[in-house]
VODREN-533863 format. One record per residue (C-alpha): residue number from 1; residue in one letter; y, x, z. Coordinates in steps of 0.5 Angstrom, whole numbers. Example, Ala and Ser with C-alpha at 12.3 -4.5 7.8 and 13.67 -1.06 7.14 Angstrom:
% VODREN-533863
NODE  sevex  kelum     py     px     pz
NODE      1      A     -9     25     16
NODE      2      S     -2     27     14
% end
This chain:
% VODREN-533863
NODE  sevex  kelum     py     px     pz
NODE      1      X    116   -176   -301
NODE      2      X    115   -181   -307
NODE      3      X    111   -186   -303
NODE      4      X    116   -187   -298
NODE      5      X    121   -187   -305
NODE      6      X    117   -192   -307
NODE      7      X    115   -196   -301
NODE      8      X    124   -196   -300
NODE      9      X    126   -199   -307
NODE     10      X    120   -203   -307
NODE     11      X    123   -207   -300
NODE     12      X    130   -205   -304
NODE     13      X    128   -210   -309
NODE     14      X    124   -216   -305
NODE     15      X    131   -216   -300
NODE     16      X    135   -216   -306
NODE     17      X    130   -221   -310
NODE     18      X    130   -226   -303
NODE     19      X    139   -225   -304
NODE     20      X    138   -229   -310
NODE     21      X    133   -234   -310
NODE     22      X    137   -237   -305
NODE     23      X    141   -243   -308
NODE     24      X    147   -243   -307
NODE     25      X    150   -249   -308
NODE     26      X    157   -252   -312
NODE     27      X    161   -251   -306
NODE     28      X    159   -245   -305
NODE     29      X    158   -242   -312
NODE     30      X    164   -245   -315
NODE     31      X    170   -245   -309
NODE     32      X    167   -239   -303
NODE     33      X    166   -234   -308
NODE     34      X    173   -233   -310
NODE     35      X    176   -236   -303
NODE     36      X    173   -230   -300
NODE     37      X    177   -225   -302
NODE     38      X    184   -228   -300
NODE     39      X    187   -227   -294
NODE     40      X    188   -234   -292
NODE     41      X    181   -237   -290
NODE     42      X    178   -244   -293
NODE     43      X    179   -247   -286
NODE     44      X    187   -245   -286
NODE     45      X    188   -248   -292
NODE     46      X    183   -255   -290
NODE     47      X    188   -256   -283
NODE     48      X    194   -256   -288
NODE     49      X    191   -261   -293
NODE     50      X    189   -265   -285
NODE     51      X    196   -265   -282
NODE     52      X    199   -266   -289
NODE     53      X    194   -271   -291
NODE     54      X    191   -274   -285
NODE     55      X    186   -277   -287
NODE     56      X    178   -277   -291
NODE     57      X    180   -280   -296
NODE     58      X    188   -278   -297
NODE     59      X    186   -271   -296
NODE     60      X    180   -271   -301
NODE     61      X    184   -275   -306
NODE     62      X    190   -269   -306
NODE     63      X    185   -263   -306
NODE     64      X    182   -266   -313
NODE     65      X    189   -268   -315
NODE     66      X    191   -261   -314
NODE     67      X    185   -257   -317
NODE     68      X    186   -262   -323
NODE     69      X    192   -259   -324
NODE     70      X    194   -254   -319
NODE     71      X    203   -253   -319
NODE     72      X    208   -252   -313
NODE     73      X    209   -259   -312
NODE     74      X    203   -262   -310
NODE     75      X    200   -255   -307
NODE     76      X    199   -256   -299
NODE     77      X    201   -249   -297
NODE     78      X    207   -246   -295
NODE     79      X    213   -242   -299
NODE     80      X    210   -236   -296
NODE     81      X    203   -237   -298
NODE     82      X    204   -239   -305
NODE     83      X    209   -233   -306
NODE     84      X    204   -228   -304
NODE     85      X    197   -231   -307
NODE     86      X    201   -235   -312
NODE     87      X    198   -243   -315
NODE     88      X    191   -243   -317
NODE     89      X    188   -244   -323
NODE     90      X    186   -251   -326
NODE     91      X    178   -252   -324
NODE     92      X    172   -252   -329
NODE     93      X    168   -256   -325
NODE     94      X    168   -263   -328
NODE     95      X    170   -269   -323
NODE     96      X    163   -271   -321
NODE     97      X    162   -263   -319
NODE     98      X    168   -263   -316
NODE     99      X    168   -269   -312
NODE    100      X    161   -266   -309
NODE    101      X    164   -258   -308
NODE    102      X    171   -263   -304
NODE    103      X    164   -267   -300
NODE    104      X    162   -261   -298
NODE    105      X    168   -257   -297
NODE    106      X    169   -263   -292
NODE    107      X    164   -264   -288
NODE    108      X    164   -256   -286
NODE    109      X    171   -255   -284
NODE    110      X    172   -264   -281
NODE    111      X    175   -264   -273
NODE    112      X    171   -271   -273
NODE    113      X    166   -272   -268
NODE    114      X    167   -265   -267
NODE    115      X    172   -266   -261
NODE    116      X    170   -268   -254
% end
């Protein structure tokens, strides 16, 4: 009985030791984390930032924009979206960080050359 006790927390400890040395990176860390909870997807909020913005460079400069200073005006979500969830907070990544977690975002969630 202890073996099997031991031989368990030992395989416990290995999966839990394995979960934490992978590296998550700064979008995953920083944005994914958090986003994860809310009952609107990262991917929902990348398709209203694309039909508002439309293109690359457009949609990543309004994304820092607003993650620099988040407010109603420059958000790209609807009414009913803000007044359930509310305006983030302002980031704590730098620009640098930040520019690097916006890259990611996009080439996660981007349509283009996804399309047939």
């Amino acid at each position: 009985m202890v073996r099997k006790l031991l031989v368990m927390l030992m395989i416990f400890s290995c999966v839990m030791f394995a979960e934490d040395s992978v590296e998550k990176n700064i979008y995953e860390k920083n944005c994914l984390t958090c986003h994860k909870a809310l009952s609107i997807g990262l991917d929902k909020i990348f398709f209203r930032y694309l039909i508002k913005y439309s293109s690359e460079l457009s949609v990543k400069s309004a994304m820092i924009d607003f993650l620099k200073d988040p407010n109603i005006q420059t958000s790209a979500m609807t009414d009913e979206q803000l007044r359930l969830l509310g305006v983030k907070l302002k980031t704590l990544l730098n620009d640098k960080e930040l520019e690097e977690a916006i890259d990611i975002y996009w080439e996660r969630y981007k349509i283009f050359g996804k399309l047939w």
